[in-house]
C-alpha positions as CSV (number, residue, x, y, z in Angstrom):
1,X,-20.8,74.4,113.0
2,X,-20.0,75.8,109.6
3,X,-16.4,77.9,109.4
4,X,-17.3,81.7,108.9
5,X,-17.6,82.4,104.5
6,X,-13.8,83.0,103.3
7,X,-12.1,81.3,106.8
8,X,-11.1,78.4,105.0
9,X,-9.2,80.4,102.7
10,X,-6.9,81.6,105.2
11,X,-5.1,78.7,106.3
12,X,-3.7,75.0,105.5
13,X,-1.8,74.0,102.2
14,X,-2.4,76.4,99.1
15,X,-5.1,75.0,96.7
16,X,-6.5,76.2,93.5
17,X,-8.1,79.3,93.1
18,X,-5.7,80.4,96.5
19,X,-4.6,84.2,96.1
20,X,-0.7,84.0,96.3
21,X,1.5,87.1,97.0
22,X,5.1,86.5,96.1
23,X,8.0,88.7,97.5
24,X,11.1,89.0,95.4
25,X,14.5,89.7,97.1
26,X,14.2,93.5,96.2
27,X,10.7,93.1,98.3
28,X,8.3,94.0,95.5
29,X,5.6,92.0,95.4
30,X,3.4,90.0,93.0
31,X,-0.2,88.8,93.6
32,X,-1.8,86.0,91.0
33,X,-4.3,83.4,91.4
34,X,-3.5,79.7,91.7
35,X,-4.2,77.8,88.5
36,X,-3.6,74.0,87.9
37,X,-1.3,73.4,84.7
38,X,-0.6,77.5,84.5
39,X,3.5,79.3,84.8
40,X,4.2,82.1,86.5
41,X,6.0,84.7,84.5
42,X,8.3,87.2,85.0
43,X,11.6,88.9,83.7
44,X,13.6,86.6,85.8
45,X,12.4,83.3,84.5
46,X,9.0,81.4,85.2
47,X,7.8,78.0,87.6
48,X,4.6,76.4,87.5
49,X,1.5,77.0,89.5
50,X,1.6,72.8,90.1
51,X,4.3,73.5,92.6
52,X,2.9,75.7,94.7
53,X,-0.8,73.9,94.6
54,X,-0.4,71.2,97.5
55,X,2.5,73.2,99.4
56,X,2.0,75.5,102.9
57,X,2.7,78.9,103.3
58,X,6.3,80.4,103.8
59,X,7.1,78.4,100.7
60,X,9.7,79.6,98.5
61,X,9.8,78.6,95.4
62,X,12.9,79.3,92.4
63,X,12.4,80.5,88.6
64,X,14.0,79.1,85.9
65,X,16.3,82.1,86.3
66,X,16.9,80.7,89.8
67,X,15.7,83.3,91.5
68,X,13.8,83.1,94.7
69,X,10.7,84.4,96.1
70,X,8.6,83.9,98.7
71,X,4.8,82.4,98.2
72,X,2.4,83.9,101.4
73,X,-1.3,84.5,101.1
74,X,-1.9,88.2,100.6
75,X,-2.8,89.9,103.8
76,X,-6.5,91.8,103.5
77,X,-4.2,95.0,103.6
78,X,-2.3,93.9,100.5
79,X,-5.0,92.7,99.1
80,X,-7.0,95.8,99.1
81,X,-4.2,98.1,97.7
82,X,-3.8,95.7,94.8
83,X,-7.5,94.9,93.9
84,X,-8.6,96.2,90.6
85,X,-10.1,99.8,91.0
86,X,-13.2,101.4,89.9
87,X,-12.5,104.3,92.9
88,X,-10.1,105.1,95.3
89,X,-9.9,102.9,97.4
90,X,-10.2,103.2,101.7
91,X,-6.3,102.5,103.3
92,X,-6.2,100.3,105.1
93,X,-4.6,102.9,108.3
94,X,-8.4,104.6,107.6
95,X,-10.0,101.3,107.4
96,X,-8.8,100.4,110.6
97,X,-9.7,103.4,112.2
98,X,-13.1,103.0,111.2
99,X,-12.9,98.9,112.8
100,X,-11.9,100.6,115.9
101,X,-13.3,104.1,116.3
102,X,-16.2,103.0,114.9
103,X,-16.4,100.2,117.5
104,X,-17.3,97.7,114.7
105,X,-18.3,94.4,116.7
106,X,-19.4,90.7,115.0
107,X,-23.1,90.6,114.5
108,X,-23.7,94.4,113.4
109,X,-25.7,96.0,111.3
110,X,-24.4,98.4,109.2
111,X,-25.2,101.1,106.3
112,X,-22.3,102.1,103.7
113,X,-22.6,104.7,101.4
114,X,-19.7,104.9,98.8
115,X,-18.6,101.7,98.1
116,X,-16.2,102.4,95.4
117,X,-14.2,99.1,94.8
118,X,-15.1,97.5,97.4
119,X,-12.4,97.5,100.2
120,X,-13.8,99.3,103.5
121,X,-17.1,96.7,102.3
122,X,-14.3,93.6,103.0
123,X,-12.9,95.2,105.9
124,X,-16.7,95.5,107.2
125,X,-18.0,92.2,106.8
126,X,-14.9,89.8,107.7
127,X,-15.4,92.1,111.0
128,X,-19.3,91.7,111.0
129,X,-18.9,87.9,110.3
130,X,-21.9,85.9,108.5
131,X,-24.6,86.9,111.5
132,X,-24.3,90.2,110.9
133,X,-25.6,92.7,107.9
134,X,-24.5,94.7,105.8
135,X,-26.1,97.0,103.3
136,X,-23.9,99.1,100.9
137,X,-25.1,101.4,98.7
138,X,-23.7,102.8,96.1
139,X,-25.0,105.9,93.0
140,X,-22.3,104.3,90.1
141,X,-23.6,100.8,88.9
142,X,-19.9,100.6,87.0
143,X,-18.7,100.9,90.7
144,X,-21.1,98.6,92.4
145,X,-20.1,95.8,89.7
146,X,-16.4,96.0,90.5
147,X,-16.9,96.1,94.2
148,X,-18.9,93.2,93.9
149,X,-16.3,91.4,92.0
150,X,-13.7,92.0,94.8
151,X,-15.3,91.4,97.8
152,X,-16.3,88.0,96.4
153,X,-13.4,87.2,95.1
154,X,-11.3,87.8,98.4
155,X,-14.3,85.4,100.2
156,X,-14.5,82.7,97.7
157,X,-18.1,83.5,97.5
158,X,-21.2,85.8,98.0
159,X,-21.0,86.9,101.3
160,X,-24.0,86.3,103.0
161,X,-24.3,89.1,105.4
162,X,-23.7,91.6,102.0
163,X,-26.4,93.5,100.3
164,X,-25.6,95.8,97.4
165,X,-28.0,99.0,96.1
166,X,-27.2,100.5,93.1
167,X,-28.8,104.5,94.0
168,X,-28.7,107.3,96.6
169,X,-28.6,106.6,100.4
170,X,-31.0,109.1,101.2
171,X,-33.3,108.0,98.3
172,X,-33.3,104.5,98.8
173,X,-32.7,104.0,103.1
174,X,-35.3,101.7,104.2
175,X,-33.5,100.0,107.1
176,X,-34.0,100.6,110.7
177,X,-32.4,99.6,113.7
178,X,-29.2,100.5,112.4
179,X,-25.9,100.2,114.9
180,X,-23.4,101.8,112.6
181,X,-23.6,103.7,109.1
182,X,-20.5,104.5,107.5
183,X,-20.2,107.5,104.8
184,X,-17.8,107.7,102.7
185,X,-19.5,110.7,100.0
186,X,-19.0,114.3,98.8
187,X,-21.6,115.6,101.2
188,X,-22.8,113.7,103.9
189,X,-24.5,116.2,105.4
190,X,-27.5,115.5,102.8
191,X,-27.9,112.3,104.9
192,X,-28.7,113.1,108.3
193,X,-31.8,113.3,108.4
194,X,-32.3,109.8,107.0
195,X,-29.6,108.4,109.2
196,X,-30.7,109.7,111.9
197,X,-33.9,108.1,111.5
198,X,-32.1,104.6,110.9
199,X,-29.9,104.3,113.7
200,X,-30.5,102.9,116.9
201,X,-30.0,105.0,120.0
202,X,-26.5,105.0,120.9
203,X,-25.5,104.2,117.7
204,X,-22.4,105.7,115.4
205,X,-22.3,107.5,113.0
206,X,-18.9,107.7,110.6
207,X,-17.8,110.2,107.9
208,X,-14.6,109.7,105.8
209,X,-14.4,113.0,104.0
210,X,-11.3,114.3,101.5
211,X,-10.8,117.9,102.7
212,X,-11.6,120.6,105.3
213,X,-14.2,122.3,104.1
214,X,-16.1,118.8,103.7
215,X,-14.6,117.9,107.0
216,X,-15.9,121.5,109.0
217,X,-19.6,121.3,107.1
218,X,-20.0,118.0,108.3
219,X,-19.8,118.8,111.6
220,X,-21.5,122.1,112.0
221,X,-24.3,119.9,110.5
222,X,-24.3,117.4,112.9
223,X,-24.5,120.3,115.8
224,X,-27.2,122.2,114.2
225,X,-29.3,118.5,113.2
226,X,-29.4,118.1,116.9
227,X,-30.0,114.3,117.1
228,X,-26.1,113.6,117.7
229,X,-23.7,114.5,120.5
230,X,-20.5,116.0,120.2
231,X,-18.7,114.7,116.6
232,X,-15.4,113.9,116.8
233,X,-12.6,114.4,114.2
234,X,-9.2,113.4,113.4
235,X,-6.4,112.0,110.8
236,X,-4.0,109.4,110.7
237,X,-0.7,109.0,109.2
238,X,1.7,106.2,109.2
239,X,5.6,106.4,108.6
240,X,7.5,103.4,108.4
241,X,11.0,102.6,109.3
242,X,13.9,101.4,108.1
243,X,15.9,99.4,110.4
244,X,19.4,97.9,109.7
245,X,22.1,97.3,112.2
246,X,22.9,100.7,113.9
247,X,21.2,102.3,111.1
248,X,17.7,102.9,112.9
249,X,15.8,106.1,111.2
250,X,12.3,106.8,109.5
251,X,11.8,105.8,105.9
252,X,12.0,108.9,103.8
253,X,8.3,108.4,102.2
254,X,5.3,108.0,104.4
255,X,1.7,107.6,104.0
256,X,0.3,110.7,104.6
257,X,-3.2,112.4,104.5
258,X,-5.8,110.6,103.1
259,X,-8.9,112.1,104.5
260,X,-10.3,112.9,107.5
261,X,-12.5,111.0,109.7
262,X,-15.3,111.9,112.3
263,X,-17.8,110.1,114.5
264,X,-20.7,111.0,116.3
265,X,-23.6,109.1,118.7
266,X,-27.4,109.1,118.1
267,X,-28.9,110.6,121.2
268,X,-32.2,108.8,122.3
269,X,-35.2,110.6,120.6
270,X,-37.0,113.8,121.9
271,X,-33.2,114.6,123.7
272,X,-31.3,117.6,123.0
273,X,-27.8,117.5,123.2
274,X,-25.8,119.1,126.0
275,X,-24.4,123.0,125.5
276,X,-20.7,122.1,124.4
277,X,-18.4,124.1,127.0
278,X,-16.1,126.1,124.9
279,X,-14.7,129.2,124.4
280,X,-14.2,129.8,119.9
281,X,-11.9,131.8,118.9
282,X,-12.1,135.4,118.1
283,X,-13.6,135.4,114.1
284,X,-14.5,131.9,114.2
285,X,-18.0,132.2,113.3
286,X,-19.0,135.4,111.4
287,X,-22.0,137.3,112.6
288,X,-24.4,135.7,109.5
289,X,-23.8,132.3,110.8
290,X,-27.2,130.1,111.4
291,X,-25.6,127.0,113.4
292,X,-25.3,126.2,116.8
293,X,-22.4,128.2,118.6
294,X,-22.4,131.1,116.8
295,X,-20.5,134.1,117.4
296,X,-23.4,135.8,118.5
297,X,-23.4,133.6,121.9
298,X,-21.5,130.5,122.6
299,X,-24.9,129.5,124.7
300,X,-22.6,128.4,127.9
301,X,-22.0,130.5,130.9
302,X,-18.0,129.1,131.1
303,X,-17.7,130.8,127.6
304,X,-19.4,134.2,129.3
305,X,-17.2,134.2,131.8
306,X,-14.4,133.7,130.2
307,X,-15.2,136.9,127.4
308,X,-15.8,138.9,130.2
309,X,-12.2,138.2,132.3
310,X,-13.5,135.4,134.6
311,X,-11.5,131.5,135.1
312,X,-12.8,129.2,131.9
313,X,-13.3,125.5,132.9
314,X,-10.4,124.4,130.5
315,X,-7.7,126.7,132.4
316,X,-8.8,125.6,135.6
317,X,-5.3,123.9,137.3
């Protein structure tokens, strides 16, 4: 049996056209491809590629200057923040929400739309592995090209599970039997209707959207489309820490918001999903508003009660 496309560039002895990420003693870091007969340049003197080729992993190698750094494959985490960039890219702390929220699982079949460079696409298909499929679409062809560049040059090669449209999601969707679609867009609330139609019962759908007002239409679209249960939202941030001796604090920059992710489930088809039992506050919803759970009538008897001086659900000991 075959290794999976890009495995065998993970491990053994470095070898030409190897991505190498070198660490100086100040901890900055330095990502070049592996070239037979090239130098390595830098401020602090230079040493040839040669030395490297042949050698494993943890090797640390010395510049003419004589300083020393360390040679270690680039994680797919560095790898991502130092690809060349057409869009943002996804962080790797959303990417890996997406993995796991999104209960990403070898063998799927996924929708992207917004591929931008190219780094949630990576993070998709090493998790999807070669059975799987993955079908990204994308409206800038400029985009599309430099997405396509990095996710094969982080594999080695074409990745076989990978197909790239250059166009609109809801224009150009023709797949069915979806388990996951992933949106990464200004307004993915124009897709619904056309990924609801794709996905499978039971299957996800995930938004990754820049700021709250994307973030609240989003999901007062998903209620009122009525083909989804209850979406769910939330952010991550990640502060570091800098530990030395007795000296044991957070780091004084963090990696903060990013964007905001939300999932929901396709319900099976002709179901309706269940009345959400909730209690909005006062002025939530103004008296114009269309969508489901309006101020008008929260459509649950716990929420009646509640307005009228009787025990809600939620503040039930």
């Amino acid at each position: 049996m075959s290794e999976p496309t890009g495995a065998a560039r993970r491990r053994g002895p470095f070898q030409v056209g190897d991505q190498v990420q070198l660490t100086d003693p100040k901890g900055r870091h330095y990502t070049f491809t592996l070239e037979a007969g090239k130098n390595f340049h830098t401020h602090k003197g230079s040493f040839p590629h040669d030395e490297l080729i042949g050698a494993p992993e943890g090797t640390v190698v010395r510049t003419t200057g004589n300083v020393a750094y360390l040679a270690l494959r680039p994680l797919l985490p560095d790898y991502v923040l130092s690809m060349p960039r057409g869009a943002a890219v996804v962080y790797p702390k959303d990417a890996g929400q997406i993995l796991a929220m999104a209960d990403i699982f070898p063998g799927a079949r996924i929708v992207e739309a917004g591929v931008g460079s190219g780094s949630l696409s990576t993070f998709l298909l090493r998790a999807i592995g070669d059975q799987g499929m993955l079908h990204s679409y994308e409206r800038r062809a400029d985009f599309a090209e430099i997405a396509s560049q990095n996710v094969e040059r982080y594999f080695g090669a074409p990745h076989p599970a990978w197909r790239l449209t250059v166009g609109d999601l809801q224009d150009n969707l023709s797949d069915t039997d979806v388990d996951r679609v992933i949106l990464d867009m200004l307004a993915p609330w124009e897709c619904l209707e056309a990924v609801s139609k794709a996905l499978v019962p039971g299957g996800i759908l995930c938004a990754y959207v820049a700021t709250t007002t994307q973030l609240a239409r989003t999901v007062e679209s998903i209620r009122e489309h009525g083909t989804f249960n209850e979406p769910s939202a939330w952010e991550t941030m990640v502060r570091t820490w800098h530990v030395e001796g007795l000296a044991v604090r957070p780091d004084h920059r963090m990696i903060g918001h990013t964007g905001f992710l939300l999932t929901a489930r396709r319900l099976a088809d002709g179901v309706e999903p269940p009345l959400r039992r909730r209690r909005p506050a006062k002025g939530a919803y103004g008296d114009d508003y269309p969508g489901y759970g309006s101020g008008k009538d929260t459509g649950t008897a716990e929420s009646k009660r509640g307005a009228s001086g009787g025990q809600d659900a939620t503040d039930r000991g």
